[in-house]
MMTF fields as JSON, N, C-alpha, C and O atoms, coordinates in Angstrom:
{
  "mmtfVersion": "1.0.0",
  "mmtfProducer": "UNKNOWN",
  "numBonds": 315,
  "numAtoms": 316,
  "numGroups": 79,
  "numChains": 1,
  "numModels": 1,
  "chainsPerModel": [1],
  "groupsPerChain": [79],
  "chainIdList": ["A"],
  "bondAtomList": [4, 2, 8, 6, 12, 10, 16, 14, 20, 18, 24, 22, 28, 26, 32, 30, 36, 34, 40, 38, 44, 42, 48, 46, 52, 50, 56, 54, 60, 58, 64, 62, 68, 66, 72, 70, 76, 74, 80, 78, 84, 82, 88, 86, 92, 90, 96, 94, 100, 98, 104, 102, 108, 106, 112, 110, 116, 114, 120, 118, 124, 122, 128, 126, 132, 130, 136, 134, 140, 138, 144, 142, 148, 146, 152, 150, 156, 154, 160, 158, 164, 162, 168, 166, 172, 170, 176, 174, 180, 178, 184, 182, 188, 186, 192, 190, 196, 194, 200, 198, 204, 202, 208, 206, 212, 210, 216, 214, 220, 218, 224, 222, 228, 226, 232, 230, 236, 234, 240, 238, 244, 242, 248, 246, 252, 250, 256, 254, 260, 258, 264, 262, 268, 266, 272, 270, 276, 274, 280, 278, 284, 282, 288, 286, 292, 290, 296, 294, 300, 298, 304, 302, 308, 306, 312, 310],
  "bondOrderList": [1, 1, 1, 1, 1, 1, 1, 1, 1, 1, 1, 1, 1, 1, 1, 1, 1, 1, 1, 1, 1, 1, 1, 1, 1, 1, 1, 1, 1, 1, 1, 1, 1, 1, 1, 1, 1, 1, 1, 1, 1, 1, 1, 1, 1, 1, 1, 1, 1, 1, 1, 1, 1, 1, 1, 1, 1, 1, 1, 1, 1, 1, 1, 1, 1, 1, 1, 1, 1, 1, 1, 1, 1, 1, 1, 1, 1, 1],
  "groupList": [{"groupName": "UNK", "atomNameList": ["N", "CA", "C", "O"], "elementList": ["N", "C", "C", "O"], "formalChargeList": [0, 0, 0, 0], "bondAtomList": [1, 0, 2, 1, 3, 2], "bondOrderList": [1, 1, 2], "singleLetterCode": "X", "chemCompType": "L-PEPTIDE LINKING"}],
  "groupTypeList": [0, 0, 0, 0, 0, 0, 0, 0, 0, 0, 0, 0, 0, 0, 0, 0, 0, 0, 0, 0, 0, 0, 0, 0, 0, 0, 0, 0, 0, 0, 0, 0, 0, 0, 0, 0, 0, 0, 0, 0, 0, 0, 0, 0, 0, 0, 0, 0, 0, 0, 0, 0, 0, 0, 0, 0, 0, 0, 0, 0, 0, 0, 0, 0, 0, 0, 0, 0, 0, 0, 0, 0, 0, 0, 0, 0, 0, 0, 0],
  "groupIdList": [1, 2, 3, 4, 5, 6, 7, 8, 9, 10, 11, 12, 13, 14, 15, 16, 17, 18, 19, 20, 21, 22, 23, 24, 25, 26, 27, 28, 29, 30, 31, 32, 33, 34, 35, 36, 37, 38, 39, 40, 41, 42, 43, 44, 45, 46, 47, 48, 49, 50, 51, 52, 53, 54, 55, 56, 57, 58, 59, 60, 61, 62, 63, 64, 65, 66, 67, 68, 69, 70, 71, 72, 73, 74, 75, 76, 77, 78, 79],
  "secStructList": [7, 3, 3, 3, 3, 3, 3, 3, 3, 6, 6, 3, 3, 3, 3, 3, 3, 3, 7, 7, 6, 6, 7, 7, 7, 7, 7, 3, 3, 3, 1, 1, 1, 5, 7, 1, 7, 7, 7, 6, 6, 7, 1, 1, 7, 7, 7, 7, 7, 7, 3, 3, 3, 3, 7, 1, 7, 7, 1, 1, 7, 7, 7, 3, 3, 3, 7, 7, 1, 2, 2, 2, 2, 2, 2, 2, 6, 7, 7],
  "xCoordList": [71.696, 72.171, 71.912, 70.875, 73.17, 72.829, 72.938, 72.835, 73.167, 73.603, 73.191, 74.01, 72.143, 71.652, 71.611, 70.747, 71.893, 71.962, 71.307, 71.187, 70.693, 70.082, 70.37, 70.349, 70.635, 70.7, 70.099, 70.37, 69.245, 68.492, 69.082, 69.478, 69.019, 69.808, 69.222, 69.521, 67.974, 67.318, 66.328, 65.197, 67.002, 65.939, 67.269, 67.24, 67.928, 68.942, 69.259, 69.917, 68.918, 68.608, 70.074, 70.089, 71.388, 72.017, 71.904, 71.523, 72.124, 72.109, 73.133, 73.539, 73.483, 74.898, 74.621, 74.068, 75.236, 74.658, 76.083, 77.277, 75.81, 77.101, 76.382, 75.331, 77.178, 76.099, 77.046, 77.953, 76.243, 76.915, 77.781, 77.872, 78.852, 79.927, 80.26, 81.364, 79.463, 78.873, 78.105, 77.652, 77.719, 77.475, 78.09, 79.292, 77.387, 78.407, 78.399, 79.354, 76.738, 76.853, 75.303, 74.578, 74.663, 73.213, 72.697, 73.358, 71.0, 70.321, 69.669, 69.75, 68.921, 68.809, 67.342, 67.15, 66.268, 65.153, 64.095, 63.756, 63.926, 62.805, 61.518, 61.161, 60.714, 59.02, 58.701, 57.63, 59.735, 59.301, 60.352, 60.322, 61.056, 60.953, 62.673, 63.081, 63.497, 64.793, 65.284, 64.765, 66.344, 67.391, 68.729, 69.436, 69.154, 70.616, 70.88, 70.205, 72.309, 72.583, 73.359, 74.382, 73.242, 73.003, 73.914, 75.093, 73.463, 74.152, 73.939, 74.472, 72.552, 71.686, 71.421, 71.087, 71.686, 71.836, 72.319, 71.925, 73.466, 74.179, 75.096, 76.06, 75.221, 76.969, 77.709, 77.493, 79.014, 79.56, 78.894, 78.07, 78.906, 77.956, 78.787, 79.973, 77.812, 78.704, 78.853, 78.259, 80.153, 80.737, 79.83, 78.991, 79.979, 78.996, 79.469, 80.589, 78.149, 77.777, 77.802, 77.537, 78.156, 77.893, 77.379, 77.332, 76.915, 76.21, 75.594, 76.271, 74.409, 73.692, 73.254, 72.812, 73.315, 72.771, 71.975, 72.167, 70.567, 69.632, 69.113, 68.823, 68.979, 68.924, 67.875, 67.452, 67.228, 65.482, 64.912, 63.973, 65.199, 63.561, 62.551, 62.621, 61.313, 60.023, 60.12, 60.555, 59.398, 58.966, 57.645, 56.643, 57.991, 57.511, 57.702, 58.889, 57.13, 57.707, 58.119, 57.781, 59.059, 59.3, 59.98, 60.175, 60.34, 61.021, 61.711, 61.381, 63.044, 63.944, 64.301, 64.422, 64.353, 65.241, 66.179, 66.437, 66.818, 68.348, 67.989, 67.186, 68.564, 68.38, 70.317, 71.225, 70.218, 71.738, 71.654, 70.519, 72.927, 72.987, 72.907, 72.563, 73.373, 73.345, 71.385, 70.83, 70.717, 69.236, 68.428, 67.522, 69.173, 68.397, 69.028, 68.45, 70.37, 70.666, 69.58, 68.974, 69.299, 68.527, 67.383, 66.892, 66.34, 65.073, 65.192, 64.138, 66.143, 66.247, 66.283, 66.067, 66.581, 66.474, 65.146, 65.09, 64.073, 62.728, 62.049, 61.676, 61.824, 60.816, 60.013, 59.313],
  "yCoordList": [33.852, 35.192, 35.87, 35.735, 36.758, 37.389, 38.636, 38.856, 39.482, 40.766, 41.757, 42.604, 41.749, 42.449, 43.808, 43.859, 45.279, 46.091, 46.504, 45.617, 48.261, 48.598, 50.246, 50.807, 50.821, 52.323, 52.855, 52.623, 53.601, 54.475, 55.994, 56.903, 55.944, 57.513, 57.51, 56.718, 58.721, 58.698, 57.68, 57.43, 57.139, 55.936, 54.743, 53.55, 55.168, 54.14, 53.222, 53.741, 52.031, 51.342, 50.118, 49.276, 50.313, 49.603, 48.25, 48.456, 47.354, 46.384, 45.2, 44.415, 45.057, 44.22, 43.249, 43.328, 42.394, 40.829, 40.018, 40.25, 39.602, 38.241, 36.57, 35.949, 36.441, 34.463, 33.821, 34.128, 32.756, 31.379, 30.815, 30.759, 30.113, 29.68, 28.668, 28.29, 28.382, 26.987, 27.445, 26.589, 29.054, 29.613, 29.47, 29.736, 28.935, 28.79, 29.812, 30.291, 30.237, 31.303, 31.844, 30.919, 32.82, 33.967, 33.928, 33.907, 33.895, 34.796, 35.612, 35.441, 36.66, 37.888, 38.443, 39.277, 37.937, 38.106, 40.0, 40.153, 40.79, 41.932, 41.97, 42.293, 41.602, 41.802, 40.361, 40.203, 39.459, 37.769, 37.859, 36.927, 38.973, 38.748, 38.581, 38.947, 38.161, 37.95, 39.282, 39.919, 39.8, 40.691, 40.489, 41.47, 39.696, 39.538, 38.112, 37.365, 37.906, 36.524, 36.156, 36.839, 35.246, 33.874, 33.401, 33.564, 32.644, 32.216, 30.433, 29.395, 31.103, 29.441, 28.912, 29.516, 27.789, 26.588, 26.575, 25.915, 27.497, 27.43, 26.556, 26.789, 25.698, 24.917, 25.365, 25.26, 26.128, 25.912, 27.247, 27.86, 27.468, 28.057, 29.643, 29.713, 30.943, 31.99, 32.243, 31.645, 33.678, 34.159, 34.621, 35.395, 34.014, 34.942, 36.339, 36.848, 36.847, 38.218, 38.744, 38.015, 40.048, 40.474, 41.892, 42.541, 42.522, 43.56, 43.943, 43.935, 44.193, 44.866, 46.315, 46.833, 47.135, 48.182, 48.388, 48.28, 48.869, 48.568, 49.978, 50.676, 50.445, 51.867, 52.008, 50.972, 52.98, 53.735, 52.939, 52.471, 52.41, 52.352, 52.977, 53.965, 52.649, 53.323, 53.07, 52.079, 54.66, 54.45, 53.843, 53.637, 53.572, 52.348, 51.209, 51.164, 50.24, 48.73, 48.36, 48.702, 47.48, 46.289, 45.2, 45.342, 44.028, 42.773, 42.186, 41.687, 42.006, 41.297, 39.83, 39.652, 39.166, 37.89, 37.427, 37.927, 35.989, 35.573, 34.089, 33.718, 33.082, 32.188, 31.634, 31.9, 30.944, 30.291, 29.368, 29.078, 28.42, 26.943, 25.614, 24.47, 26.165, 25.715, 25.564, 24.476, 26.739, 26.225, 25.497, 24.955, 25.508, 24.391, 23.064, 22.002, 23.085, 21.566, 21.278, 20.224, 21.733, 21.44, 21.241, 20.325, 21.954, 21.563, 20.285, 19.659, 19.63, 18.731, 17.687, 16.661, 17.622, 17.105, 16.102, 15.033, 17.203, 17.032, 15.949, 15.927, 15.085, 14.071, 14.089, 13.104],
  "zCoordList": [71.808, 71.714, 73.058, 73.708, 73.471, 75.158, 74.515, 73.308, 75.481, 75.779, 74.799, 74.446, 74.373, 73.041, 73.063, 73.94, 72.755, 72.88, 71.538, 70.693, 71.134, 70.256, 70.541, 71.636, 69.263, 69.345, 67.795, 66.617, 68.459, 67.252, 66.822, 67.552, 65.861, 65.469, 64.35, 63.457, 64.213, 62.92, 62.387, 62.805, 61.362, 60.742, 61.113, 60.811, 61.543, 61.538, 62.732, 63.635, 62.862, 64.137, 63.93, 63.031, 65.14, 65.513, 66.558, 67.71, 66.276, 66.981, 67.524, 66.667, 68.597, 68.7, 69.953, 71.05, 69.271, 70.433, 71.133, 70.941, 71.488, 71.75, 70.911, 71.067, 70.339, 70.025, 71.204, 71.978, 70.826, 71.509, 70.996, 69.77, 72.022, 71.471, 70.634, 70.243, 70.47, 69.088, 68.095, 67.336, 67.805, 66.207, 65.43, 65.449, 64.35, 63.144, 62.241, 61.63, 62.187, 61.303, 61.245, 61.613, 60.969, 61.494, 60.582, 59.544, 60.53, 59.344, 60.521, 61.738, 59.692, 60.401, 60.147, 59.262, 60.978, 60.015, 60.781, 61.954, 59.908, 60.832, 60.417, 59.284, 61.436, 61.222, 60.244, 59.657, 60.204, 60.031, 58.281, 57.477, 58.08, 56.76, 56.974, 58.076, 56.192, 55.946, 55.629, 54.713, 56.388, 55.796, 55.962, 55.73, 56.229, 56.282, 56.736, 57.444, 56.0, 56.445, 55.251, 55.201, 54.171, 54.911, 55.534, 55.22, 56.659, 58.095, 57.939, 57.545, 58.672, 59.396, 57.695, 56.675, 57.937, 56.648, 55.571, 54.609, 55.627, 54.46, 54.275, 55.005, 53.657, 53.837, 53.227, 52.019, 53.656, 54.725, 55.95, 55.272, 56.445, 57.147, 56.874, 56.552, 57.096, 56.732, 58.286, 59.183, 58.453, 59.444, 59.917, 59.458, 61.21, 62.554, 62.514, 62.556, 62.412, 62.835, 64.6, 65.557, 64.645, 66.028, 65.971, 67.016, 64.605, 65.02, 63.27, 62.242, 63.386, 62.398, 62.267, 63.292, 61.026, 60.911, 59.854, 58.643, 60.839, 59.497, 59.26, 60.231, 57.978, 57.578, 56.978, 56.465, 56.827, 56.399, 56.874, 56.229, 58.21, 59.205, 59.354, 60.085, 58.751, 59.083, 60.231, 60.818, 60.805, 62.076, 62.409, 61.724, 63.91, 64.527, 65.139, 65.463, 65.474, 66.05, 65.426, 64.293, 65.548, 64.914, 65.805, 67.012, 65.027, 65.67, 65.12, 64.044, 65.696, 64.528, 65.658, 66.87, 64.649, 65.395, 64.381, 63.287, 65.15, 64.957, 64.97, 65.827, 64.0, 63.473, 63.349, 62.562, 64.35, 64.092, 63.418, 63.039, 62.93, 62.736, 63.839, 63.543, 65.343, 66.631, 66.712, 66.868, 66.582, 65.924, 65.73, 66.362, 63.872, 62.609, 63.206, 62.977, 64.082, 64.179, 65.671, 65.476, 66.668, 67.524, 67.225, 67.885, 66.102, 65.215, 64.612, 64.719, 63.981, 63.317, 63.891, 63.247, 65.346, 66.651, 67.312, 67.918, 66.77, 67.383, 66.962, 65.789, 67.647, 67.066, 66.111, 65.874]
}
């Protein structure tokens, strides 16, 4: 994932990425926990995503990451 951009308005935190050109399909995890998706390991894989909006954000930090199928197939990889 490149070009990641983020806009806050309220509790409401936008987010928009570019994937790679070999995504098949996203899960979407904030602060380690799953909110959106299913993407990564579904068969048949769902439609790539390019932007999330996540609503009644407590304030504060947080961290979201991105879980492709391009990924789980490179993990599966590993010795």
């Amino acid at each position: 994932m490149t070009s990641l951009s983020a806009n806050v308005t309220g509790t409401t935190v936008t987010l928009k990425w570019t994937n790679p050109s070999n995504a098949q399909g996203d899960s979407i995890y904030k602060d380690g926990g799953w909110i959106a998706g299913p993407g990564a390991g579904v068969n048949p894989p769902a439609p790539v995503v390019r932007t999330l909006t996540d609503v009644n954000v407590v304030a504060g930090s947080h961290t979201y990451a991105w879980l492709h199928t391009t990924d789980l197939d490179r993990v599966r990889k590993l010795p």
